[in-house]
C-alpha positions as CSV (number, residue, x, y, z in Angstrom):
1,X,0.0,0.0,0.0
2,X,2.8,2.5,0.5
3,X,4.3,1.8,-2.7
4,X,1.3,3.1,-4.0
5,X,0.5,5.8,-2.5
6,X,4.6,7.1,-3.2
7,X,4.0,6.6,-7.1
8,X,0.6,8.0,-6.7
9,X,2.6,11.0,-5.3
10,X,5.5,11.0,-7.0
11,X,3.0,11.4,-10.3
12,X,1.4,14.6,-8.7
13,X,4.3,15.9,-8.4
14,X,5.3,15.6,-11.7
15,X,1.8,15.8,-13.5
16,X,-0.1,18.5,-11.0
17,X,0.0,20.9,-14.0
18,X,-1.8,18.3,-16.7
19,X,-4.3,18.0,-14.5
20,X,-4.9,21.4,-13.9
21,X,-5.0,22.1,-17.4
22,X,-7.4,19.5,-18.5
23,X,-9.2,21.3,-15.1
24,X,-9.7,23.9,-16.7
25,X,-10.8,23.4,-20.4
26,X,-13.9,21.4,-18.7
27,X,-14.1,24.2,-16.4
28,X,-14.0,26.7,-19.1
29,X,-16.8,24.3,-21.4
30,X,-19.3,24.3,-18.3
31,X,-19.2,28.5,-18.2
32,X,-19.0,28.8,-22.1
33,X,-22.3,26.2,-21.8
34,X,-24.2,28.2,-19.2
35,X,-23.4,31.3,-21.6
36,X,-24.6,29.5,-24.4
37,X,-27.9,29.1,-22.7
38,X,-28.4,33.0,-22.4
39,X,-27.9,33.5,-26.3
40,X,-30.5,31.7,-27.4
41,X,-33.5,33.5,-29.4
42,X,-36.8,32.9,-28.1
43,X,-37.8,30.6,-31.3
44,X,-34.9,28.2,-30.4
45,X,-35.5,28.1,-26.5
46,X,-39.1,27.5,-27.3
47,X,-38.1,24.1,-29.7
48,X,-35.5,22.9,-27.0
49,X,-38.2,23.3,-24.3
50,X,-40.6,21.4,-26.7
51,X,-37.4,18.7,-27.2
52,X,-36.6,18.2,-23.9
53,X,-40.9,18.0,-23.1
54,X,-41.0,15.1,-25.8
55,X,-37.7,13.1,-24.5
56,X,-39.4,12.9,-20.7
57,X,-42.7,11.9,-22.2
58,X,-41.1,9.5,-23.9
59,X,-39.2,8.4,-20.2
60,X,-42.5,7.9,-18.7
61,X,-44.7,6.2,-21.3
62,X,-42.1,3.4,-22.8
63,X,-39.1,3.0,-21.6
64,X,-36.6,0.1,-22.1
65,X,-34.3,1.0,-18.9
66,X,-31.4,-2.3,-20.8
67,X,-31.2,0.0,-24.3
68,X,-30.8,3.5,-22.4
69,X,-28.1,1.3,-20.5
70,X,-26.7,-0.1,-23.7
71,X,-26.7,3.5,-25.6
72,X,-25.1,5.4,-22.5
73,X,-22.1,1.9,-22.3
74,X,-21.5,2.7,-26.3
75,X,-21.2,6.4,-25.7
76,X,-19.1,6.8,-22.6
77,X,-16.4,4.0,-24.0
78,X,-16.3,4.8,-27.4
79,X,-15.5,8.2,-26.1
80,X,-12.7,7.4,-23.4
81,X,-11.6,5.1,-26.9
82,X,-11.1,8.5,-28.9
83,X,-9.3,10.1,-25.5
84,X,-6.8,7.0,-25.2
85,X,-6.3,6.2,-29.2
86,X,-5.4,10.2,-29.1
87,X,-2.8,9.8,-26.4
88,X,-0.7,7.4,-28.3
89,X,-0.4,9.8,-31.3
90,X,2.4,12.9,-30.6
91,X,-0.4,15.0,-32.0
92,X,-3.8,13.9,-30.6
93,X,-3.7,15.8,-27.1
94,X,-5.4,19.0,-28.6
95,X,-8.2,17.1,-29.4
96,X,-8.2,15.2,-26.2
97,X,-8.8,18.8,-24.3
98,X,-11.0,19.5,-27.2
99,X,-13.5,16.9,-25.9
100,X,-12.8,18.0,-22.3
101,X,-13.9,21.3,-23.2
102,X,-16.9,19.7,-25.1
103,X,-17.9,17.2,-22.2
104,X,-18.0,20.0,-20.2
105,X,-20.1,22.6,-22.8
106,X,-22.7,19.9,-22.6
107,X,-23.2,19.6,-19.2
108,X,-22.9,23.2,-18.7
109,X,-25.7,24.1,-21.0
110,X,-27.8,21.0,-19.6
111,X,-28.0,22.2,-16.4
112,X,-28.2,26.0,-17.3
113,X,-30.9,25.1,-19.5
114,X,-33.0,22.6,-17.0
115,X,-33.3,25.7,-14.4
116,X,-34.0,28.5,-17.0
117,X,-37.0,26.3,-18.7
118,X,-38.2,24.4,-15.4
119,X,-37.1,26.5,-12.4
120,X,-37.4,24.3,-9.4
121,X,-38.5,21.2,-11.3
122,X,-35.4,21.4,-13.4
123,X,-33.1,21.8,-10.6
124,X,-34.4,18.7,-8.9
125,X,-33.8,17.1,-12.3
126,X,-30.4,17.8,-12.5
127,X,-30.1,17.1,-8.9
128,X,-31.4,13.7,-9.5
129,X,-31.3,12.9,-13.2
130,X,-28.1,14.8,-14.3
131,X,-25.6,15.0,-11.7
132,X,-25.5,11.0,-10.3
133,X,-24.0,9.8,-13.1
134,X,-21.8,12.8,-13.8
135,X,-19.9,12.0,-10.4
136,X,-18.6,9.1,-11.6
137,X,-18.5,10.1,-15.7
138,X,-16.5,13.3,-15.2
139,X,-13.7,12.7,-12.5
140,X,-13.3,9.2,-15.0
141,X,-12.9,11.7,-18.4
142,X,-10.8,14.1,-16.7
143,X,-8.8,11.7,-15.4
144,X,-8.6,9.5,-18.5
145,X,-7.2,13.0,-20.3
146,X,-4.4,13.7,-18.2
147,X,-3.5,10.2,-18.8
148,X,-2.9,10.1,-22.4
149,X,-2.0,13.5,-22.3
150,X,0.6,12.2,-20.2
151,X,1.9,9.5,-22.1
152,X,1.8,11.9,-25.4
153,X,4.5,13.7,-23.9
154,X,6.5,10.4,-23.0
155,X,6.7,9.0,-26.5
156,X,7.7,13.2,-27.6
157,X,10.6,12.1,-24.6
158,X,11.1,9.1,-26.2
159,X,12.0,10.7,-29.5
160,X,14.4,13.2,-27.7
161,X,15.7,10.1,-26.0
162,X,14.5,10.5,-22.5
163,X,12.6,8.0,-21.4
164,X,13.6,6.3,-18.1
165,X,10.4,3.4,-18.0
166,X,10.2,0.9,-20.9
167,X,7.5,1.5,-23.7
168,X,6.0,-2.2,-23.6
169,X,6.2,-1.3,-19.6
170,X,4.7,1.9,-20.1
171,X,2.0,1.1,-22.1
172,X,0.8,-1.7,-20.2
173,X,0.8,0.5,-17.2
174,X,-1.6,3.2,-19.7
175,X,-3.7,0.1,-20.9
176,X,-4.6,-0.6,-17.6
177,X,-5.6,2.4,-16.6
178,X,-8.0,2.6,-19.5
179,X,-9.5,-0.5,-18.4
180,X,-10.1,0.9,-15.2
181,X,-11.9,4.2,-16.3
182,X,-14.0,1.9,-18.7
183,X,-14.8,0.2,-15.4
184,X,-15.6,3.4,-14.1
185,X,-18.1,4.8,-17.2
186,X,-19.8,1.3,-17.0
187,X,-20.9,2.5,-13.5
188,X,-21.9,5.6,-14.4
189,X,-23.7,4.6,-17.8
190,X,-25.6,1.9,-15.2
191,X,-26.4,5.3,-13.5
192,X,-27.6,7.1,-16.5
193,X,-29.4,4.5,-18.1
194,X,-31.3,2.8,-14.7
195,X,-30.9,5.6,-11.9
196,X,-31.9,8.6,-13.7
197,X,-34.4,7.5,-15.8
198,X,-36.2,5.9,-12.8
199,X,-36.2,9.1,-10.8
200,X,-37.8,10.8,-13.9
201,X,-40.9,8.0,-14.4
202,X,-41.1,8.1,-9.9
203,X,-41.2,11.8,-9.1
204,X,-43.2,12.0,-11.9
205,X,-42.0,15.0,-14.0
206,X,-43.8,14.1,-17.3
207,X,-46.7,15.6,-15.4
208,X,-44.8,18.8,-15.5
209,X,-43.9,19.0,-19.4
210,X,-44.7,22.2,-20.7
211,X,-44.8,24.4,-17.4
């Protein structure tokens, strides 16, 4: 257990500022997505309220809680398959922060949105629809980004000749840690496609579609 918790420190040490760069690109999608909410003309607000309306009807009336499951699986690891396929290219960690910042736009303009259109109702969604799965889905992406970020800038080492760990060592330690964040989304798609689905159809919010 101490070894551990010395690499898990020695890699702060080392990494602190990856992390808080990836920090902040989600940081800076979640304000640019609440902005984004406060542009909108009145025809497009009225069509998103009308979307959103539809989609919980939908929740309540037929829902098959194993393909909302299924969906959310393909979405979060085909996405943390784009962040780790980008981390093994010298090139791919603009596009890692890219989705960062997008991951973070989204959620930023889902909750901004939900409280504009649905005041208290909307809060309580997010409260109990958006943010469960998010806890486990966002510390997993950001984490996941520093990651290949990281090992980006070991193989740009490697080419200057500075690398002190073994590729094959290296990427089995990166490989790994994919596998773990996959085990991670799994939760979290679980989440999204039982937990907050089932708080929609129990608290009954369909009744409140077009307030």
């Amino acid at each position: 257990m101490e070894y551990f918790k010395q690499k898990a420190r020695h890699h702060l040490f080392w990494s602190w500022w990856v992390y808080l760069f990836v920090g902040l690109f989600f940081v800076a999608g979640l304000v640019f997505g609440a902005m984004g909410v406060t542009v909108l003309d009145a025809e497009t607000n009225t069509n998103l309220g009308a979307f959103l309306d539809e989609g919980i009807s939908r929740l309540e009336q037929s829902l098959s809680f194993s393909e909302t499951t299924r969906q959310a699986v393909l979405k979060n690891l085909g996405n943390l398959g784009k962040i780790g396929f980008l981390g093994m290219t010298v090139l791919g960690f603009p596009l890692v922060l890219i989705m960062i910042f997008t991951r973070g736009f989204a959620l930023g303009f889902t909750i901004a949105f939900l409280v504009r259109d649905k005041a208290l109702r909307g809060a309580a969604l997010v409260l109990l629809a958006v943010l469960p799965p998010n806890l486990l889905a966002v510390p997993a992406y950001l984490v996941a980004a520093a990651t290949a970020i990281n090992f980006t800038f070991y193989l740009i080492r490697g080419r200057n000749g500075q690398r002190i760990t073994p590729l094959n060592q290296y990427l089995l330690g990166y490989l790994l840690m994919m596998a773990f964040f996959s085990l991670i989304l799994i939760g979290a798609s679980f989440l999204e496609g039982y937990f907050s689905p089932l708080m929609i159809r129990l608290l009954g919010f369909g009744k409140f579609t077009g307030a």
